[in-house]
N, C-alpha and C positions, 0 to 999 in steps of 0.2 A: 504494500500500500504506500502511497506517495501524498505526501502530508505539505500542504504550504500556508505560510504563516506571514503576517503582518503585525505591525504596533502603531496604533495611530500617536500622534503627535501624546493628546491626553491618556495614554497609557491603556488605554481600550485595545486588547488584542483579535487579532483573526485567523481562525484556522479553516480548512479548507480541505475537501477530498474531491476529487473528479468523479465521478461515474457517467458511465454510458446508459444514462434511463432518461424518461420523458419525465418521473416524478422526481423533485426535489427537497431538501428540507432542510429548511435554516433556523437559527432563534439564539437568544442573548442568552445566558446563565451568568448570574451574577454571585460572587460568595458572601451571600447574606440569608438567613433563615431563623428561625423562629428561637434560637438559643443564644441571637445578638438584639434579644427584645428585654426590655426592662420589666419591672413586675407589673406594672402597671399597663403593660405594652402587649400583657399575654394575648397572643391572637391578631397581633397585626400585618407582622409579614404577609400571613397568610387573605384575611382580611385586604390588602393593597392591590394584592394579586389577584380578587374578584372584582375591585372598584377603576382599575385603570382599565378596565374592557368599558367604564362608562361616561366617557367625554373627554376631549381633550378641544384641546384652542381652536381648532380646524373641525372636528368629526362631532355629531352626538352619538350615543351607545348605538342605534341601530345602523350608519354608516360606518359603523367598525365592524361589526358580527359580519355588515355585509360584504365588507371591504375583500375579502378572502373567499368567502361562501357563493358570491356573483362569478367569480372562475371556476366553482368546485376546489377550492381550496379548504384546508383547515386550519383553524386560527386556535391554538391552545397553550398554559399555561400551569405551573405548578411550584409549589412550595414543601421544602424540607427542614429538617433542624437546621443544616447550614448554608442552605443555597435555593435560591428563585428564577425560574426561567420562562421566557413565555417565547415559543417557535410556532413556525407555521411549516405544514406540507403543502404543495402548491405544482402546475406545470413550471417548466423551465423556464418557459417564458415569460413568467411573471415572479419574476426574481427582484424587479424592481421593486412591482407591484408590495410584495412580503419587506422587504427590507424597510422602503419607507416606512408603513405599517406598523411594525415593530420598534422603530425608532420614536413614533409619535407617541405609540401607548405607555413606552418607558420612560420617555422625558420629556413629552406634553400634555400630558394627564392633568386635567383640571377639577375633578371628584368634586361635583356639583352635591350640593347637599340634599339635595332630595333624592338624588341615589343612594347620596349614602348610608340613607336610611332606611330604601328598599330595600337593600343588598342584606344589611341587619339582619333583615326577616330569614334570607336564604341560608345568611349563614348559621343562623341558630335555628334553622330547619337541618342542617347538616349537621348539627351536632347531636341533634338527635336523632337523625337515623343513623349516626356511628355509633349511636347507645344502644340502639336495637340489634347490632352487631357482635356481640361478644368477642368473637373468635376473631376481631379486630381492636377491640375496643383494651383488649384486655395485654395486645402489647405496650399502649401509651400507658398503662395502668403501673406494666413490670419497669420501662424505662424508670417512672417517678419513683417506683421503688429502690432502682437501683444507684438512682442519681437524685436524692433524695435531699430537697432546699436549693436544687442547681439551674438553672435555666435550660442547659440541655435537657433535662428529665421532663419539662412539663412537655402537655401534649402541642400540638403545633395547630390548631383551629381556637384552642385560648377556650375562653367559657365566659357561658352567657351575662354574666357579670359584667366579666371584661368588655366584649363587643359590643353592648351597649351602649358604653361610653366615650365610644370614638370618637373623636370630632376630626374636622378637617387638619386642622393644626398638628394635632398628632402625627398625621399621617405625613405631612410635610417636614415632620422633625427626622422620623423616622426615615423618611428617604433621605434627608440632608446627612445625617448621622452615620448611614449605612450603604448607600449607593455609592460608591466609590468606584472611580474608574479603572483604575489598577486592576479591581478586583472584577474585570466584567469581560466575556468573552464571547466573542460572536463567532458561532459554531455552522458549517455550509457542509452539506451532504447534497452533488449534484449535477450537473453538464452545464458545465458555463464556464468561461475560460477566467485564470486566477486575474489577469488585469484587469477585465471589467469590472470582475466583482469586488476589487480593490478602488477601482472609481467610484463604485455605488456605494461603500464602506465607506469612505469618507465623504461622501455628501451628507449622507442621511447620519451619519455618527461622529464627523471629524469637529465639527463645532460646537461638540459639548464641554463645555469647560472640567477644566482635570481638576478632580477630587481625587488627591493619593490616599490609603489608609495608614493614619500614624501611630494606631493605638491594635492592640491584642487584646485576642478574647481571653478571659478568665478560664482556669485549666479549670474541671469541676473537682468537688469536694471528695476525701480519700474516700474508699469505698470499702464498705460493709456488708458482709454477708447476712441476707436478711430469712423469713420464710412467714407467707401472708395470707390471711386467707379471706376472702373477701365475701359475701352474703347474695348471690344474685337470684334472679327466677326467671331459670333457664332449662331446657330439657336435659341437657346436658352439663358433666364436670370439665370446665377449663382449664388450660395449667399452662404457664409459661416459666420455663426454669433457665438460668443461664448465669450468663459471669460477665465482669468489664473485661475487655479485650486489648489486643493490638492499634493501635491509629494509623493513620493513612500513607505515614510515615516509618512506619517498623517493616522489617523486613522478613520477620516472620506473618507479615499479613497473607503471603500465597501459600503457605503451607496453611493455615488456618483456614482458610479459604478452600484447600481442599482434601481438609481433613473433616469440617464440615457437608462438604459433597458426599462425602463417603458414608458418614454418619447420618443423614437426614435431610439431604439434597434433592434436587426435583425432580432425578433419576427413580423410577420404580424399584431396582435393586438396590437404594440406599441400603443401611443397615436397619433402621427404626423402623420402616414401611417393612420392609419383610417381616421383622421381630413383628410389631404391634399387628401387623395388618392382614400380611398374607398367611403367617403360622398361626396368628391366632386369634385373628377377627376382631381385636378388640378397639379396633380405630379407622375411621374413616381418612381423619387429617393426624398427620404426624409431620413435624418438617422440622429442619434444625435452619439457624440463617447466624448467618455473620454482616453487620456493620459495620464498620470503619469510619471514624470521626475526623478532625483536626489534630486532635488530642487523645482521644481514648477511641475505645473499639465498647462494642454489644455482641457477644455471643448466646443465642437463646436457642430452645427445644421448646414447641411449641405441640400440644395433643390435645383434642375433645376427644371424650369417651362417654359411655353410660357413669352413672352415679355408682355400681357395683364394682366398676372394672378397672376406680381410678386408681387405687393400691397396686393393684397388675402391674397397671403402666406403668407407675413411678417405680417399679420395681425390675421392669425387663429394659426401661432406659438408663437406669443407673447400673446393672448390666455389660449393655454394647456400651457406656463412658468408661467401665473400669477393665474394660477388653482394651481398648484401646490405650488406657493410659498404663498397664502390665506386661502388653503383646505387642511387638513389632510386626509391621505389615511383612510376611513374605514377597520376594521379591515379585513373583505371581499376582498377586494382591495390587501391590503397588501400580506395578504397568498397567493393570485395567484400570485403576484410579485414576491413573494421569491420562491416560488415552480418554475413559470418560469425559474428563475436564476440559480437555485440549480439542474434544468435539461438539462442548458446549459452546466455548467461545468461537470456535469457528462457524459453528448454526448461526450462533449471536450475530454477530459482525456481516453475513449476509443482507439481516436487517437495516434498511438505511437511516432512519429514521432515529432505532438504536443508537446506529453507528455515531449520528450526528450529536448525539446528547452524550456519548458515552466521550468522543475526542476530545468533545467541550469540555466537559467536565475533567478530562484529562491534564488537557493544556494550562485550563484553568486554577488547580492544583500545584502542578509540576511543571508546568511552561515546556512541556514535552510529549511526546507520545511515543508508546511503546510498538513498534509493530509486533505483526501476529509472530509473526517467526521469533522475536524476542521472547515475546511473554509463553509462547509453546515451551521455547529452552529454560525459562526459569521455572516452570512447572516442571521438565522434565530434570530438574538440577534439584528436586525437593528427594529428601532420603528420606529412609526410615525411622534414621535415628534423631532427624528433625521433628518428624509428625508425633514421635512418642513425648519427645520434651515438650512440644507446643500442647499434646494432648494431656500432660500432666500440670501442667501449665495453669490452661483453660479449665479441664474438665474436672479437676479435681473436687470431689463433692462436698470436702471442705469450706471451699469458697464458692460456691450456688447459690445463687439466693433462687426461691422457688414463691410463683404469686400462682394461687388458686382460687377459681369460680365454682363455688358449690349452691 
């Protein structure tokens, strides 16, 4: 893969991929998300990123929706603990079309107030159907558990407290604050040659005034092994069990990554899905995941089960944790692990779309990108006697903190 890159004057970067398709797909990601909000702030990142689709100096909310939707385009957005992006998918030939677009909603957004009191209602309509969710609801629950007084740990749509109290002002501090252009990357997935699209990059972004960032986020608070059980009324017993992990920056994060795979990945033959599921029926959903932060990591095991069977569980996953953290992978073992992995990312990165948000977020990060043939070798350079120290590391049931919905 063949990667090209730009830096505009105000510290705004651009990365770039060619492909030979008729669809294309571009959008900013910025490193800003819902763990650089103050207390009072809970819910706004996310909150900014449903009110800039509603007017800017030039557009009202319905020649925006249209603006992308009138070629058969799509115009979307999303918000994380550390980073907010809004990209569009589009024909090629409306590359300008998308770039303008996206430049207006990020930094002409004018949040007229009678939207933003509309908006109010949607988002305290989404935070209640993420209450009716459990088997989602109940990872923001373990986060808070485990990053416990942090801003990282709160959940990232805030509560309905919070959002009520928005005002314009806020919302204008918060982008001043945290909109920084060092930290902003304009990511291209698509058939357009890199000069154009370096002309259209600086029209629509070159005359934004540079905001560098001078201040670092807060590391969060040390961390404690906790075990929670929480009261719900649900058909089913929830359970999220895990540990702090790796950051984005450690170099043990691709072996965790896919010692995780192995353990409860999206593979059928993980180890949990066969234990819980196929030998003995006792779970629909089982998955293990690993996040990676700025600063810390999240490793969690996540299972619903019947009310009878949730001893079971917690008893055949502490189990395949203490296989692994006693037993080295034979070498057998191993190669299908990493041939697994090495065939996920390669599915992956077919997707352009993916691909687009994934380099972003790369560059964004790292001010680099790994090609595939790199990141294969550094999977295929993980041993065994890496995965048992990361696995004793991580899974040690020592340090688990374990949140339950009974």
């Amino acid at each position: 893969m063949v990667f090209e890159t730009h830096t505009l004057s105000n510290g705004i970067r651009l990365i770039h991929h060619a492909v030979n398709a008729n669809v294309a797909h571009c959008g900013i990601i910025l490193n800003t998300g819902s763990r650089d909000e103050k207390e009072e702030e809970w819910g706004i990142a996310h909150y900014i990123e449903h009110v800039v689709f509603k007017g800017t100096t030039k557009r009202k909310a319905y020649h925006i929706l249209s603006r992308m939707e009138d070629v058969g385009g799509e115009l979307n957005a999303y918000t994380t603990k550390e980073e907010t992006c809004i990209y569009a998918t589009f024909l090629d030939k409306d590359y300008k079309r998308a770039l303008e677009l996206i430049s207006d909603i990020t930094f002409n957004s004018v949040f007229p107030e009678k939207e933003l009191e509309k908006e109010k209602e949607v988002i305290l309509d989404e935070i209640n159907s993420y209450k009716d969710s459990p088997s989602e609801l109940i990872f923001d629950d373990f986060e808070e558990l485990i990053f416990k007084d942090d801003p990282i740990g709160r959940n990232i749509l805030g509560t309905p407290k919070h959002v009520k109290k928005f005002k314009r002002d806020d919302i204008l501090n918060f982008i001043k604050n945290n909109y920084h252009t060092d930290q902003m990357v304009i990511s291209s997935v698509g058939n357009i040659k890199f000069s154009k699209l370096v002309k259209m990059v600086e029209k629509y972004f070159g005359h934004i005034p540079e905001n560098i960032r001078t201040t670092k986020r807060k590391k969060p608070n040390s961390y404690e092994a906790r075990t929670q059980t929480m009261i719900k009324k649900t058909y089913q017993r929830h359970c999220v069990m895990g540990n702090i992990a790796y950051d984005l920056n450690d170099e043990k994060r691709i072996p965790l990554s896919l010692l995780t795979n192995i353990l409860g990945g999206p593979g059928m033959n993980s180890r949990l899905n066969l234990t819980l599921r196929e030998r003995h029926g006792l779970a629909y959903n089982i998955e293990a995941n690993y996040t990676p932060y700025a600063d810390t990591g999240v490793f969690s095991i996540y299972f619903g089960t019947d009310k009878g069977n949730l001893d079971k569980c917690l008893s055949l996953i502490n189990k395949e944790m203490n296989l692994l953290c006693t037993h080295k992978l034979g070498s057998g073992q191993l190669k299908r692990a990493k041939n697994q992995m090495i065939g996920q990312i390669a599915i992956s990165s077919e997707n352009n779309e993916n691909l687009m948000l994934s380099i972003g977020k790369s560059f964004l990060l790292y001010n680099r990108i790994d090609s595939l043939e790199e990141l294969y070798q550094k999977v295929e350079s993980i041993t065994a006697d890496e995965l048992l120290e990361v696995a004793n590391e991580i899974l040690n049931k020592d340090l688990l903190t374990t949140l339950m919905y009974k």
